[in-house]
C-alpha positions in Angstrom: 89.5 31.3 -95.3 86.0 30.9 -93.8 85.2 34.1 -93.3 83.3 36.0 -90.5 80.8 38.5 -92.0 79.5 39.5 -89.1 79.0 38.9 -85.5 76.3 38.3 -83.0 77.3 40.4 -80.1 80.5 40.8 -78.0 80.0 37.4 -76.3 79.1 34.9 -79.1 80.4 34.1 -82.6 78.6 31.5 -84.4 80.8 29.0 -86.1 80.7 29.3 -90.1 79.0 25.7 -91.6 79.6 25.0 -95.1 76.2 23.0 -96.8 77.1 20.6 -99.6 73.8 20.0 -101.9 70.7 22.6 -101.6 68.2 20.3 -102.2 65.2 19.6 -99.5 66.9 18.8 -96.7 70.1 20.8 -97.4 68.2 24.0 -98.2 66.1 23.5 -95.0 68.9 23.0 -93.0 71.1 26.1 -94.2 68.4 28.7 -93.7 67.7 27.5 -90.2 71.4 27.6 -89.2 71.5 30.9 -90.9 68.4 31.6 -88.7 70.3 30.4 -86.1 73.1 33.4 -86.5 75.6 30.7 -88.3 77.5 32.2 -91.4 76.4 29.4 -94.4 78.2 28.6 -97.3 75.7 26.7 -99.5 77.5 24.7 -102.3 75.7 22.8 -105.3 76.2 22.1 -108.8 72.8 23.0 -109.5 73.5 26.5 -110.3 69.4 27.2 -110.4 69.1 26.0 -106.9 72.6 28.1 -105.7 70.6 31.6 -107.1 67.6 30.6 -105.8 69.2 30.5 -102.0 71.6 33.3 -103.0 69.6 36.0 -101.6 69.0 34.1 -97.8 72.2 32.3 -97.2 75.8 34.4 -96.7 77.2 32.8 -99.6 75.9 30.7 -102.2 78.2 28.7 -105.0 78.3 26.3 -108.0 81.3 23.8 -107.5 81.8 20.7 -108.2 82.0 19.5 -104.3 84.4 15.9 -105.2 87.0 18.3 -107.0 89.9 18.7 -103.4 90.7 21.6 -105.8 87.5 23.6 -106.1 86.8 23.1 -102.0 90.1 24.2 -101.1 89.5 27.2 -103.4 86.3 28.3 -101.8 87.8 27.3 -98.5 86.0 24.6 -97.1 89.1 23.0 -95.8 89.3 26.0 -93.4 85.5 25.4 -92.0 85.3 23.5 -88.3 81.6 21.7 -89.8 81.0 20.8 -92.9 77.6 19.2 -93.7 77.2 16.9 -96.6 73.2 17.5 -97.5 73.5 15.7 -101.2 70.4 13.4 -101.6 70.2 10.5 -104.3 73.8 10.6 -106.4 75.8 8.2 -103.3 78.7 8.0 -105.6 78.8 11.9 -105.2 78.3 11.7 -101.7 81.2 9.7 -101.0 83.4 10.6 -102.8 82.8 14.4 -101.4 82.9 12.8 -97.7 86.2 10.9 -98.9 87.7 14.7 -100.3 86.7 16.4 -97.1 88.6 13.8 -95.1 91.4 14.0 -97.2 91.4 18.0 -97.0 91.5 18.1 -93.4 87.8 18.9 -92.4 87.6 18.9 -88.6 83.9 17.7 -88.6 81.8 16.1 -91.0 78.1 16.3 -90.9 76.4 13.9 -93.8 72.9 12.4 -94.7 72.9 8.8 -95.4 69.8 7.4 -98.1 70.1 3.7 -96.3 71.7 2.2 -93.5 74.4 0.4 -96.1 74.8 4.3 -97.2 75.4 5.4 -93.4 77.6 1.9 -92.7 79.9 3.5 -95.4 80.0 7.0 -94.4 80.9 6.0 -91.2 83.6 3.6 -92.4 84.9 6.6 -94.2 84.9 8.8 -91.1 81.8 10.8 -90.7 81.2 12.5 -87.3 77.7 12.5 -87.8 75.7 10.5 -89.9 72.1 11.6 -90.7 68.7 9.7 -92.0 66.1 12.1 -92.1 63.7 9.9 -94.0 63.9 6.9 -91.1 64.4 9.3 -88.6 61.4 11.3 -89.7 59.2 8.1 -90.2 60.0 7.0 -86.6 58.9 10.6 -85.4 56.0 10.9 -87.0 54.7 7.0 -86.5 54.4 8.3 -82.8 52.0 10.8 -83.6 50.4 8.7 -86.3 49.7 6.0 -82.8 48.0 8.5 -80.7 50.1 8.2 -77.7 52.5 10.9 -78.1 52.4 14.1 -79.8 55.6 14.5 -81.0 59.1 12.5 -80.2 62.5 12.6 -80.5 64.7 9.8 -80.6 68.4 10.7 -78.6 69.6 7.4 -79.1 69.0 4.2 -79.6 67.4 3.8 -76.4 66.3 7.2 -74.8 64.1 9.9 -76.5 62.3 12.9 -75.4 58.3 12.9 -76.3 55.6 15.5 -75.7 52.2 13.9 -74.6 49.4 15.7 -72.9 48.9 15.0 -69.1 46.8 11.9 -68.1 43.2 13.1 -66.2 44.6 11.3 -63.1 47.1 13.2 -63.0 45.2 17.2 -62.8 45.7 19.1 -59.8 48.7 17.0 -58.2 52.7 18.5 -58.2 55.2 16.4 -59.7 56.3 16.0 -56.1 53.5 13.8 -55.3 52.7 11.9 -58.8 56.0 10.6 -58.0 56.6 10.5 -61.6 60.8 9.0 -62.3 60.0 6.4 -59.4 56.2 5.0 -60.7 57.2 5.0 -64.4 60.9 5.5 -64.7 60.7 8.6 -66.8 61.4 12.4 -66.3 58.8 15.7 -67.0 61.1 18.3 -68.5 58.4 20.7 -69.0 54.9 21.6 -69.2 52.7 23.8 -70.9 49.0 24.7 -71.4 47.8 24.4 -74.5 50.9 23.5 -76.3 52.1 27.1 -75.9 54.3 29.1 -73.2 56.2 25.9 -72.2 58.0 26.3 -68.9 60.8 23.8 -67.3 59.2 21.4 -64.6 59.8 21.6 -61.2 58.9 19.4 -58.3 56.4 21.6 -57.1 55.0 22.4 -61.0 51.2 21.4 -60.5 49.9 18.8 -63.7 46.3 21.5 -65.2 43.6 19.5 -67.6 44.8 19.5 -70.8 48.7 20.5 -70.3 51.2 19.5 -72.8 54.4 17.7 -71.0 57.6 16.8 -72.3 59.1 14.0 -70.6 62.4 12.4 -71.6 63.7 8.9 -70.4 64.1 5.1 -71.7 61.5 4.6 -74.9 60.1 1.6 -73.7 58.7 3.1 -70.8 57.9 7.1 -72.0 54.9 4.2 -74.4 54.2 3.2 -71.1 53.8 6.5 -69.7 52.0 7.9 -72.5 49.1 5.5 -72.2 47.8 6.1 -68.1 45.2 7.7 -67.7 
């Protein structure tokens, strides 16, 4: 059974996520959900890097994660999410995606080298298929343009971006830059300095220099990122 080892409060459990592969990405993502309050159970067959998270994760284990038998012993089959983090071997990827289907997984979280990797993992059943490298890029070649920040990509066409506020746009509420209706997008928040964020409201006043995250179509957040 997936085991709760402890709680967070009277009000909220976390849900227990199982991590297949500690590598980069997998590592990174099990100690944030552990951060998070999640109970992890980080599997590789890299025994060096399953003692090396030993200490920060609730559970660390060498397994071979395509054997139905060795997942159904540590009882993965019994976890709601199960995230599939392993990098490079695809054949090792799949056929662990193909196991947790066949084991009854309720969710199935997995990162996907290429969109031909993702095509299959989706074919096979995934929930959620991840590309952190070409998400990543995307994120970062909005920073990289000057424009924006930092962005977010929701789908395939909204994101979320954080820009700083235009000059023309100091001293004046959101109520009277009229901000959805001119440019078709929505401030979420604001800050000053890129610290202290606070939600937006219609009377929120625009200072020099404020950080704003604004959320709507992509197209027209590169619009709105470029007035001045």
């Amino acid at each position: 059974m997936a085991k709760r080892l402890r709680t967070m409060g009277p009000e909220r459990i976390e849900t227990p996520v199982a991590v297949i592969g500690l590598g980069r990405f997998g590592s990174a993502l099990a100690l944030e959900l552990q951060a998070l309050g999640h109970e992890v159970l980080g599997i590789d067959l890299d025994s060096e890097h399953v003692q090396q998270y030993a200490p920060l994760l609730t559970r660390t284990v060498t397994a071979d994660s395509t054997s139905a038998d060795a997942m159904r012993e540590l009882g993965v089959d019994t976890f709601e999410r199960v995230v599939v983090a392993i990098g490079v071997d695809l054949e090792a990827s799949i056929l662990t995606v193909s196991m947790l289907k066949e084991i009854g997984v309720a969710e199935i979280w997995a990162k996907a080298m290429s969109d031909s990797h993702g095509r299959i993992l989706t074919q096979l059943g995934v929930d959620h298929v991840i590309f952190p490298e070409k998400d990543m890029g995307k994120r970062i070649a909005h920073s990289v343009g000057g424009d924006q920040l930092d962005y977010i990509e929701i789908d395939e066409g909204f994101a979320m971006a954080k820009t700083i506020a235009a000059p023309s746009f100091v001293g004046k509420s959101l109520t009277e830059l009229a901000i959805r209706r001119e440019y078709g997008v929505i401030v979420v928040a604001t800050a000053e300095g890129d610290v202290n964020y606070m939600p937006a409201t219609p009377d929120t006043v625009i200072g020099e220099g404020e950080c704003l995250i604004v959320a709507g179509p992509k197209d027209k957040l590169e619009t709105f990122s470029r007035v001045q």
